[in-house]
C-alpha positions in Angstrom: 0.0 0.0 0.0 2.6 2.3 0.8 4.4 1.7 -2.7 1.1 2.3 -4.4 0.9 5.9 -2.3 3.7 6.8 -3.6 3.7 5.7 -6.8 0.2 7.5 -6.8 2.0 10.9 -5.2 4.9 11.0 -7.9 2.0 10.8 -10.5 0.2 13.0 -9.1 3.7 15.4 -8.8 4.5 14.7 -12.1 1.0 15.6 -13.5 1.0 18.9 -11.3 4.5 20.1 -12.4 3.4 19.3 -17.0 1.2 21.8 -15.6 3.6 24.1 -14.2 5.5 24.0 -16.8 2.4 24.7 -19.6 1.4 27.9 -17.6 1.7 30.8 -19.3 3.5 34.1 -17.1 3.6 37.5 -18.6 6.5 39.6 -16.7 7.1 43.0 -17.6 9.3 45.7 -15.7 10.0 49.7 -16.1 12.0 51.9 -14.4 13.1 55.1 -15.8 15.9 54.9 -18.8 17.7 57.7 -16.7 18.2 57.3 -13.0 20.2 59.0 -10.7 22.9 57.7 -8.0 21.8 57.5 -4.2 17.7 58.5 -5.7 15.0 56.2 -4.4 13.5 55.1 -7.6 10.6 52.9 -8.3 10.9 49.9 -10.1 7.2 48.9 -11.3 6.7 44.8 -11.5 3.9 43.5 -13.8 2.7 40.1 -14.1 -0.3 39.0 -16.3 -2.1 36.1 -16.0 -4.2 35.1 -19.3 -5.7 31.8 -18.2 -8.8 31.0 -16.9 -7.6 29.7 -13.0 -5.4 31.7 -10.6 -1.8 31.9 -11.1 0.9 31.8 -8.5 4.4 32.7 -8.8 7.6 33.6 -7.2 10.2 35.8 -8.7 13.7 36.3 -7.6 15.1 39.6 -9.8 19.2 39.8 -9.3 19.6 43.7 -9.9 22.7 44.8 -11.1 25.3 46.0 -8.1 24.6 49.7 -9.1 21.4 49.6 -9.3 20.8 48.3 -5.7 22.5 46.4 -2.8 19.8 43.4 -3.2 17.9 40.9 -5.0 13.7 41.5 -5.5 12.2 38.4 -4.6 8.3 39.0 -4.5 5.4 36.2 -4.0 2.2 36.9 -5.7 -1.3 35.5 -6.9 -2.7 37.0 -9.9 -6.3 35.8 -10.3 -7.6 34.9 -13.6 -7.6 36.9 -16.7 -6.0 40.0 -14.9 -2.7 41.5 -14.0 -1.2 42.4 -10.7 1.0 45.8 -10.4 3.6 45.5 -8.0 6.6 48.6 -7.2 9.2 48.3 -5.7 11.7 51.3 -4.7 15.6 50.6 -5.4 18.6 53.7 -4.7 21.3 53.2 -7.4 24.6 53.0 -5.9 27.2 54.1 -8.3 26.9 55.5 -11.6 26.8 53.5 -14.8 25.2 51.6 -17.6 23.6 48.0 -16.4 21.4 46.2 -17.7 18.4 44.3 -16.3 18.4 40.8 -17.2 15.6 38.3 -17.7 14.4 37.5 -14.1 13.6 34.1 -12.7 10.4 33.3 -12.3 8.7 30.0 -10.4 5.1 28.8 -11.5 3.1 26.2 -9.5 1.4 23.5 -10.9 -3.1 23.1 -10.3 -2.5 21.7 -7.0 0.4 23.4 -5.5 2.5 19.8 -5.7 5.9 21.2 -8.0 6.9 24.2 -9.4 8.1 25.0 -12.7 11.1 27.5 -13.0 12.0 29.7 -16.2 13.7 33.2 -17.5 11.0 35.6 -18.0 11.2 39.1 -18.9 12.7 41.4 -22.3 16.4 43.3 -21.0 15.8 46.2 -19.8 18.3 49.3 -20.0 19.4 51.8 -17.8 21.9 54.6 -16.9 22.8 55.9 -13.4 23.5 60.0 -13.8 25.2 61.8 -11.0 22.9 62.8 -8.4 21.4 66.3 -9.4 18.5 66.6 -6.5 19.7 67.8 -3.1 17.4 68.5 -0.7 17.6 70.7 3.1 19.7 73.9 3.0 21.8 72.5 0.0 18.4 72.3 -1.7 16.6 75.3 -0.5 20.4 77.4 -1.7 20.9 75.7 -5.1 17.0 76.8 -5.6 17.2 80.4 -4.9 20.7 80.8 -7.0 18.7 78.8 -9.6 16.1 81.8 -10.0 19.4 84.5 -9.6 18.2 85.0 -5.5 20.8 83.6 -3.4 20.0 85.9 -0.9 23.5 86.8 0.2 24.8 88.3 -2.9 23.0 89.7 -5.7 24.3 89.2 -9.2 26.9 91.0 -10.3 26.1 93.7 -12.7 27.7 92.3 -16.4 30.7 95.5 -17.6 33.5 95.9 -19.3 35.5 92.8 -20.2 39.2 92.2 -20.8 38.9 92.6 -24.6 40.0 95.1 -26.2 37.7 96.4 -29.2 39.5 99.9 -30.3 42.7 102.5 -29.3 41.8 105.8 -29.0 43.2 109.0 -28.1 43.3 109.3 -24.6 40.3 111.9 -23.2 40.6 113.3 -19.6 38.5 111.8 -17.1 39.5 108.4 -19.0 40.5 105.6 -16.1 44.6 105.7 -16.1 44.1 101.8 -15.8 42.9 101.6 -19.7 46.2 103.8 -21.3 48.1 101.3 -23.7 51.7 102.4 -22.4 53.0 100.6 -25.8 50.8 102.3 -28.5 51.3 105.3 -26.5 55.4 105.0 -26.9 54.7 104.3 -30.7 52.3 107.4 -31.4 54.2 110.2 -29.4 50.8 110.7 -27.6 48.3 109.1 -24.8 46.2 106.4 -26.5 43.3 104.5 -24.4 41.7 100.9 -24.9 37.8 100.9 -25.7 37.1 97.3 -24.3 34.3 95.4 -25.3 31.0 95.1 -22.6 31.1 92.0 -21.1 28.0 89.8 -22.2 28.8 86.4 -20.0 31.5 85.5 -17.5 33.6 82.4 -17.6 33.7 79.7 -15.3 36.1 76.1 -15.2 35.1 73.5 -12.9 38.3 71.2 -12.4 37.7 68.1 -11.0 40.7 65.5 -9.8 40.0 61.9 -10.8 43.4 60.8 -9.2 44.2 58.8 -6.3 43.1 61.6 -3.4 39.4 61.2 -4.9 39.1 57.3 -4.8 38.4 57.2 -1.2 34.9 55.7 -0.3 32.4 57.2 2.2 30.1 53.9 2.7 28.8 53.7 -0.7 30.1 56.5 -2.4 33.6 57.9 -2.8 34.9 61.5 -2.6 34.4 61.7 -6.4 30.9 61.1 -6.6 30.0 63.9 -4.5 32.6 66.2 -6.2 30.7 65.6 -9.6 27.3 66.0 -8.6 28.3 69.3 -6.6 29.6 70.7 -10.2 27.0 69.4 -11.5 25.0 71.9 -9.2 27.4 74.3 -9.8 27.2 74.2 -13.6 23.3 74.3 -13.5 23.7 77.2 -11.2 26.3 79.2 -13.8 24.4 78.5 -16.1 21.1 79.7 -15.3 23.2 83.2 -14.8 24.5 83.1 -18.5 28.1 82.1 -18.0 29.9 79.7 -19.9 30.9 76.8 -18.1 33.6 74.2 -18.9 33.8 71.0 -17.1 37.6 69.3 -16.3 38.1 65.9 -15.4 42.1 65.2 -14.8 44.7 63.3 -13.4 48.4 62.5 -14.3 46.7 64.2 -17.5 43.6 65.5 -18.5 41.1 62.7 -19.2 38.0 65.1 -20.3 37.0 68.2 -21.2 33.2 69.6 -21.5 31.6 72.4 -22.8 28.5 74.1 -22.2 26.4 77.5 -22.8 24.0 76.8 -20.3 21.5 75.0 -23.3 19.6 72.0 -22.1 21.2 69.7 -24.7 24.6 70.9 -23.5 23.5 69.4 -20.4 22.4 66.4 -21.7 25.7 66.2 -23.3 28.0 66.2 -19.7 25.9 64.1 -18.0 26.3 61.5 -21.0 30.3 62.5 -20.9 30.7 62.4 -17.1 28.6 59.7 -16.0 30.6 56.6 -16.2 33.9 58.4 -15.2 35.9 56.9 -12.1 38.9 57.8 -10.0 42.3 56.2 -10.8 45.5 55.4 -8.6 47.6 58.3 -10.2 48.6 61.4 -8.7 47.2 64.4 -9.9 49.8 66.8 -12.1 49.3 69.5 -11.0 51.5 71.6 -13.5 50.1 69.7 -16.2 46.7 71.2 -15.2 48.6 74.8 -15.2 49.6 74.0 -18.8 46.7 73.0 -20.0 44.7 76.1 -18.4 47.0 78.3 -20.3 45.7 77.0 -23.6 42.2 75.8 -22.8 41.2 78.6 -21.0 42.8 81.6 -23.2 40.7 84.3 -21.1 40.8 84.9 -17.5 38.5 82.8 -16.0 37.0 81.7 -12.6 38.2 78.2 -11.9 36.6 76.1 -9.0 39.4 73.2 -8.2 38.0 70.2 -5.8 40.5 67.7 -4.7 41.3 65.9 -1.5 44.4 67.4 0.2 45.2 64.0 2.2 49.2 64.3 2.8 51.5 67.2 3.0 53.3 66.3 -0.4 50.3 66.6 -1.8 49.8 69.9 0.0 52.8 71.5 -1.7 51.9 70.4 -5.2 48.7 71.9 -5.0 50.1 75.0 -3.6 52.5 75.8 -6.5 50.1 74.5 -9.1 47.2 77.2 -7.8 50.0 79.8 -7.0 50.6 79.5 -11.1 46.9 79.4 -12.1 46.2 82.6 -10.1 48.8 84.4 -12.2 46.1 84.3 -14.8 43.0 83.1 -13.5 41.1 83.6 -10.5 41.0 80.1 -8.5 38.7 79.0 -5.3 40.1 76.0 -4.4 37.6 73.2 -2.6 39.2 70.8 -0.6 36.9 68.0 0.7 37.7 66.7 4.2 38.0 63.0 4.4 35.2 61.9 7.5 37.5 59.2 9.2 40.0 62.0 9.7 37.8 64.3 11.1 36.3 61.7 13.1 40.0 60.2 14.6 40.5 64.2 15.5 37.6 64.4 17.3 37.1 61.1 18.8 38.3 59.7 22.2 41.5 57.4 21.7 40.6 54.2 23.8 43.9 52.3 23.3 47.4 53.6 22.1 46.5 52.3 18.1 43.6 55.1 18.3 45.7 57.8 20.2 48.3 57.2 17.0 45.5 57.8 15.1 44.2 61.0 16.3 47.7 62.6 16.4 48.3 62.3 12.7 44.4 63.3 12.4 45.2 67.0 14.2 48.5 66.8 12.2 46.8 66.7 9.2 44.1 69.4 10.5 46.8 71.6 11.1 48.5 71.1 8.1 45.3 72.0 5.9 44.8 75.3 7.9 48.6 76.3 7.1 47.8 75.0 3.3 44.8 77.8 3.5 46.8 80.5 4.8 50.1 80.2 2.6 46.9 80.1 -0.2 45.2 83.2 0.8 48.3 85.0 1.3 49.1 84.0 -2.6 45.2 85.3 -3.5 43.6 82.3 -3.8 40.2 81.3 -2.0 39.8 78.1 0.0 37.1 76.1 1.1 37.3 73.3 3.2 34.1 70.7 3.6 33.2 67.5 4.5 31.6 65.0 1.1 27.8 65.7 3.1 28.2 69.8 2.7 30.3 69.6 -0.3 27.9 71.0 -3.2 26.9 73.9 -0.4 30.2 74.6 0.1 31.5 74.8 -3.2 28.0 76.8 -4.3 28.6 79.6 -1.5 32.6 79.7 -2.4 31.5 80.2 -6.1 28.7 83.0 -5.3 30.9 85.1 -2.8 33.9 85.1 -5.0 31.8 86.1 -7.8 30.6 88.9 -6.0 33.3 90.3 -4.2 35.1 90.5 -7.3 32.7 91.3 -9.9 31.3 88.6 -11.8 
C-alpha cells in the first residue's frame, strides 16, 4: 500500500509540475531609462495572467550591483484573466550603464505539488546619472541661486571685459588703468583701450579623478559627491549666462566639457561624465597649469576640488594654484575626508587610536597652514566634509563672484 501511495503521489507530482510548466506568465518591468545615483527610484513589477484559474508565482530579480544592494524576490497571486502591479523602490549606488536581465520566475502547478522555473522578462536598459537633487539647506540654496536670488549676494552687474575692441586718443577723465603704455610709446601721444562690454562670464570646474578622490564614504567615494556638486554648480552658472567648462584630470587631462547653459549641453556632460571613475595616479598639478594656459585663453574663474590628504600633496597643489592665479582667478575646494575628522575628534581608547588622532590634528593643522600660505598668494579656500560639499562649493562660487565682480 505504501508503494502504491507513492507511486500515486509522484504521478500525481508529475501531472502537477506538466502543468507548471504549460502555464503561461507575462512579466514585464519599467524603471526610468535615466536614473540617478543615491535617488529612491521605483521599479514597477507586472505580471499578467491570461488563463482562466489563478496563477501563482515567485520571482527572484538579481539587480545589477549599481542599481541596488539586493535581489527582489516577491510572491504573488494574480487571479484569472488580470494583472497584478507591484513597485518596488531601489537607490542606485554608483553611476553607470547596467542592464536588467531576464528575471527568474517560479510557477506552481493546479495543485500546489511542483513548481516550474524559467527566464522571463525582455532586457531592460538603464543609466545611473550623477545625483542632481539635493534637498535641506543644499536644496533650498541651489534653488534660490537657480532663479538669480541667493540671498546673500545679488548678481553682479555684467561690464566691461578684458577685450580690447578699439585704441583711441586718450580723453581726460579716461580711467589711467585703460592707457596702452605701448601704442602710446609708438604714437608720441596718450592712447586708451575701448574694451568690449562683457556679455557672459567664464567659469572652469576642475575636477581630480586621481588617487586623493578614490576614497569611499560607505557607498560612495569623494568623487561622486565632487561631480554631482559641479554638477549643481554648472546648473547654477548657467542659469546666470556664463559659460561653463567642465575638467576631469589626473596624471593628464582625461576630459574636457563644454557648455552654454542650453539644455542639450546638459544632456551632453551628463552622458560624458557619467561613467567616469577615479584612478590610482597622482594628480599633475602643472600639467593642469599648462593646459589652463591653452584651454582657457581668457581669464576665468576656476573652481578646483581635490582631496588634500598628505602634505606632499599639499605643496603640489600649492605651486600648481599659486601658477593658475597668475592668470586666473581660483577657489580651491578641498573636501575633508570623514574618518580624519572623526579620529581628530574622537576619544583614543587604546594607544593604536591615540596614533591615530595625532596624525588626524597633524593633518588638520596642516590643511589650515595650506589655506593661509593660499590666501596669502590670492587664492580662495574652502574646506568641507563630502555631506556639505555641493553647499560649500556653491557659496565659495557666489561670494567670490561677487566680491570680485562677476
Amino acid at each position: 500500500m505504501a508503494l502504491v501511495l507513492d507511486l500515486v503521489v509522484g504521478a500525481l507530482v508529475w501531472v502537477d509540475g506538466r502543468d507548471a510548466r504549460r502555464r503561461v506568465v507575462e512579466l514585464t518591468r519599467e524603471i526610468a531609462p535615466t536614473v540617478y545615483q543615491g535617488e529612491p527610484t521605483p521599479l514597477t513589477v507586472r505580471v499578467a495572467n491570461p488563463a482562466a484559474r489563478p496563477l501563482t508565482v515567485r520571482i527572484r530579480e538579481v539587480l545589477p550591483a549599481a542599481l541596488a544592494d539586493d535581489s527582489v524576490e516577491l510572491a504573488l497571486t494574480v487571479p484569472p484573466g488580470s494583472a497584478v502591479t507591484t513597485v518596488v523602490t531601489v537607490v542606485p549606488r554608483a553611476r553607470e550603464q547596467v542592464t536588467l536581465t531576464t528575471a527568474a520566475v517560479r510557477v506552481a502547478g493546479r495543485w500546489g505539488l511542483a513548481w516550474a522555473e524559467r527566464r522571463v522578462g525582455a532586457p531592460v536598459p538603464v543609466k545611473i546619472y550623477p545625483k542632481v537633487h539635493h534637498e535641506g539647506e543644499t536644496g533650498m540654496v541651489l534653488r534660490l541661486a537657480l532663479e538669480r536670488r541667493d540671498g546673500a549676494h545679488a548678481r553682479a552687474p555684467q561690464g566691461p571685459s578684458t577685450e580690447v575692441a578699439s585704441l583711441r586718443d586718450y580723453q581726460p577723465g579716461d580711467d589711467f588703468r585703460a592707457v596702452q603704455w605701448k601704442a602710446t610709446a609708438r604714437r608720441g601721444r596718450p592712447v586708451t583701450a575701448e574694451r568690449t562690454w562683457e556679455q557672459r562670464q567664464r567659469l572652469a570646474v576642475m575636477l581630480d579623478v586621481g588617487r586623493p578622490m578614490a576614497g569611499t564614504d560607505g557607498v560612495w567615494n569623494k568623487f561622486d559627491h565632487a561631480l554631482s556638486a559641479a554638477i549643481a554648480l554648472a546648473r547654477v552658472a548657467a542659469a546666470w549666462g556664463d559659460e561653463v567648462t567642465i575638467v576631469l584630470f589626473s596624471r593628464t587631462i582625461r576630459r574636457v566639457v563644454r557648455t552654454g547653459g542650453r539644455t542639450h549641453d546638459f544632456a551632453a556632460l551628463f552622458e560624458a561624465v557619467h561613467r567616469e571613475q577615479p584612478d590610482s595616479l597622482e594628480p599633475d598639478w602643472g600639467e593642469l597649469v599648462r593646459w589652463s594656459s591653452i584651454g582657457l585663453p581668457r581669464r576665468t574663474l576656476t573652481v578646483v576640488c581635490t582631496s588634500v590628504v598628505d602634505p606632499g600633496t599639499a605643496e603640489r597643489l600649492t605651486a600648481g594654484l599659486v601658477a593658475l592665479a597668475r592668470r586666473h582667478r581660483p577657489l580651491l575646494v578641498n573636501l575633508a575626508d570623514p574618518a580624519v575628522a572623526a579620529s581628530a575628534r574622537g576619544t583614543p581608547r587604546d594607544a593604536l587610536e591615540a596614533f591615530a588622532k595625532t596624525t588626524a590634528l597633524g593633518i588638520e593643522e596642516d590643511t589650515r597652514a595650506l589655506e593661509l600660505r593660499l590666501r596669502a598668494a590670492g587664492v580662495s579656500t574652502v574646506t568641507t566634509p563630502a555631506d556639505r560639499l555641493t553647499l560649500g562649493m556653491l557659496k565659495g562660487w557666489m561670494e567670490l563672484k561677487g566680491r570680485q565682480g562677476g
